[in-house]
N, C-alpha and C positions, 0 to 999 in steps of 0.2 A: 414524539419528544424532541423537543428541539428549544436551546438554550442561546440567548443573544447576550454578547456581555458588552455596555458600553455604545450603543448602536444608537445611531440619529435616521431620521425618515430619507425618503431615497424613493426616486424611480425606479420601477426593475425595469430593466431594458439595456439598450445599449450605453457601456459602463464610459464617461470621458470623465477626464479630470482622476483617477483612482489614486486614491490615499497609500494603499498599499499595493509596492508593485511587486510581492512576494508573497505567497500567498502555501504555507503550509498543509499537507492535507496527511492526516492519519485516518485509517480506514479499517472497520475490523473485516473479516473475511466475509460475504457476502452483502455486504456494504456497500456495493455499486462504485465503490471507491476509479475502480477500471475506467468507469462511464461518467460518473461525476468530474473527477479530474481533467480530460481534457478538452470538456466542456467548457469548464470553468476559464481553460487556458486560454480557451477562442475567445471566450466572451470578452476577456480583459483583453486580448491582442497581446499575451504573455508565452513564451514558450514552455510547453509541457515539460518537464525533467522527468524523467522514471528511467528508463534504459538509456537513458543519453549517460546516468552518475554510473554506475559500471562501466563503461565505453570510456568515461575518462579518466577513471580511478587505474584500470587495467593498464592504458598507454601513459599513468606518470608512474606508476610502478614499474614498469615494464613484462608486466605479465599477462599469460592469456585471459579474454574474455570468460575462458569457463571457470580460471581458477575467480576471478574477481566477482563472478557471482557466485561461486561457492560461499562466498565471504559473504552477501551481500544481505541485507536486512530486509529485502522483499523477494527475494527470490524462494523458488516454490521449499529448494532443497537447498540448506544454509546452512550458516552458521549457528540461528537463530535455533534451527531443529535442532542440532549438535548442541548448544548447550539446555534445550529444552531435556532432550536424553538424559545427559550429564545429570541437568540438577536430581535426575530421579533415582540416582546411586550415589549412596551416599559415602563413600568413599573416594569421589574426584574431587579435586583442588581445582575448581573456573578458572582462579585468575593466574594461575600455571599452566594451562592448559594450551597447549599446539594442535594446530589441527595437520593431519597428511593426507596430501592426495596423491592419488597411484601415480608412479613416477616421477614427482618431484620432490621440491624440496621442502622443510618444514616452513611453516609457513604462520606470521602471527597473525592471530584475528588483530590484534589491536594494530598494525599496520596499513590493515585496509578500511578499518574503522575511523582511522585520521586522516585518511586520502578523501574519505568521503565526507567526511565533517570541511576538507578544504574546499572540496566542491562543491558545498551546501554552502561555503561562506561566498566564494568568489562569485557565484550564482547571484547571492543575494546585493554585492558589493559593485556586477557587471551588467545593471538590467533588470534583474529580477525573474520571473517563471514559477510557476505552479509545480512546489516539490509534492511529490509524492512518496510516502512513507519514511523510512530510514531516518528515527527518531528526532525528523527535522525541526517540530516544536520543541525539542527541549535543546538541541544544538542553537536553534536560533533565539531562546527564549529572551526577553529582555529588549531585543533590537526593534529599533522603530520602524517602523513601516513596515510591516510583516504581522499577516493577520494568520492565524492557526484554527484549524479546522480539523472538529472532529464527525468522523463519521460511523455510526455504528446503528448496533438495535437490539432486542432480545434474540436470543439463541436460536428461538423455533422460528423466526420471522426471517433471520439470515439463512435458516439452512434450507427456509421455502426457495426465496430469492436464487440461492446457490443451485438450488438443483433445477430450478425453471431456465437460469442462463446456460445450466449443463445441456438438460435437455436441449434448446434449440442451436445450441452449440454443436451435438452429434446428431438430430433433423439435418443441419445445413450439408454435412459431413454425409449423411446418407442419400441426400440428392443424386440423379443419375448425372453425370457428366459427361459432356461432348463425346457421343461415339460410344454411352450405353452404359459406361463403368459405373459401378457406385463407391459411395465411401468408404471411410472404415465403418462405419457404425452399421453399415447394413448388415454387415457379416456376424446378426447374430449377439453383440457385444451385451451385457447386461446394462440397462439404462440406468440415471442420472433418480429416478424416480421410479418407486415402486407400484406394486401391481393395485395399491389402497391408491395411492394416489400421494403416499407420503415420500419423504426422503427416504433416498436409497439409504443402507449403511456406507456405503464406499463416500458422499457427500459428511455424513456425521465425521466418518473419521477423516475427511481434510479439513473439515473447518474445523474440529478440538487441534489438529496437526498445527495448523496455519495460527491458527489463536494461542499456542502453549510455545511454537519458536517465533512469531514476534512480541510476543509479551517476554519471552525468555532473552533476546534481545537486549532489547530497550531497558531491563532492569540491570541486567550483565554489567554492560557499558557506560548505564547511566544514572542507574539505583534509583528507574523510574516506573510509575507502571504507564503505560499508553493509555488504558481505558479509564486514568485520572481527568475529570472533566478541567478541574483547576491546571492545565497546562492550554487549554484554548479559550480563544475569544468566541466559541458558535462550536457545539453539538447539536449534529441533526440524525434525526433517526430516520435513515434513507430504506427503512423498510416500511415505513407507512406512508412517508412522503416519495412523490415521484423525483427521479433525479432532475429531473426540469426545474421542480421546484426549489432543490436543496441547489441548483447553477443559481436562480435565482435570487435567495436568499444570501451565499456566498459574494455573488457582484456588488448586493447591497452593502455588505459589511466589509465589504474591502472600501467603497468609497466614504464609508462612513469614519473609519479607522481613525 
């Protein structure tokens, strides 16, 4: 599945002249999102943003990097989880709602929500780079030169994806290292992938996890859903198509923009 909105013909290849030098990317959880993204970045000669929008949100706040990704709408354990939790008792108030972390001080989501939205702007107004996630199509919506990218697929094709990169994640991890040691993974750990050959449950429940705090997110703060195809110019379903091909097509529609 993959949807073109607005697109004129194009070489694939090396991308000169791009139309858009900002190039948003929303990714559901097994989505390649990790791999497509700073693919993408090389190919245009754009800097990747992901861990760079925490790193500056933290130092204009003046807070630590753990509190700022605490906060942060791609991070594994967030704010996103936190209101995903919330919404399923029905007795909390969201938009009253403080989060506390051990030892500091109360702390507003929506603080670090508008550090990051400046970051997402100044990004776009100083050059441009390949944002990655943190409701950046619907923060940037509207502005010119800024092509939005969605990336997803059905549920059982993401959680194949998710637990094939798990697994070679903890192979790499169990390799013997200089002088004999091995990983953690050798020691026994339950794998990424069952004994059928299906997904583990410990993958099922990160990606409903990862899928219910960035959806939880991005509606909080912006009364939107992510997996809304009408917020991008190009859905690709990066579980059928290889990520080479979704870089590919991506380069296109940036020059085409």
């Amino acid at each position: 599945m993959w949807r073109v909105r607005s697109l004129g013909a194009g070489r694939i290849g090396h991308v000169a002249g791009v139309s858009a030098r900002v190039v948003t990317i929303s990714a559901a959880f097994g989505a390649r999102g990790d791999v497509v993204g700073p693919a993408v970045a090389e190919r245009l000669g754009l800097p990747f943003l992901d861990r760079a929008i925490p790193v500056r949100v933290a130092g204009e706040i003046g807070c630590t990097l753990e509190e700022a990704l605490a906060h942060d709408g791609r991070a594994e354990s967030g704010i996103g989880r936190i209101l995903a939790g919330a919404a399923r008792l029905p007795n909390v108030a969201l938009g009253a709602m403080d989060v506390y972390l051990p030892e500091q001080a109360i702390i507003r989501p929506e603080e670090f929500v508008e550090h990051t939205e400046q970051v997402i702007h100044q990004a776009a107004e100083r050059g441009g780079g390949v944002l990655l996630g943190r409701a950046a199509a619907v923060v940037l919506a509207g502005r010119p030169g800024v092509l939005h990218v969605r990336l997803d697929g059905p549920r059982d094709r993401r959680l194949a994806v998710a637990a094939d990169a798990l697994a070679k994640s903890a192979a790499g991890e169990a390799r013997p290292a200089p002088g004999g040691r091995r990983g953690r993974a050798a020691g026994g750990m339950r794998g990424p992938v069952g004994a059928s050959g299906t997904p583990d449950r410990d993958v099922e429940r990160m990606l409903d996890d990862n899928d219910r705090a960035r959806t939880a997110y991005v509606k909080h703060f912006y009364g939107a859903d992510p997996a809304d195809p009408r917020l991008y110019h190009l859905v690709i379903d990066t579980t059928r198509l290889p990520a080479s091909a979704a870089v590919d097509l991506i380069a296109v529609a940036a020059r085409a923009l």
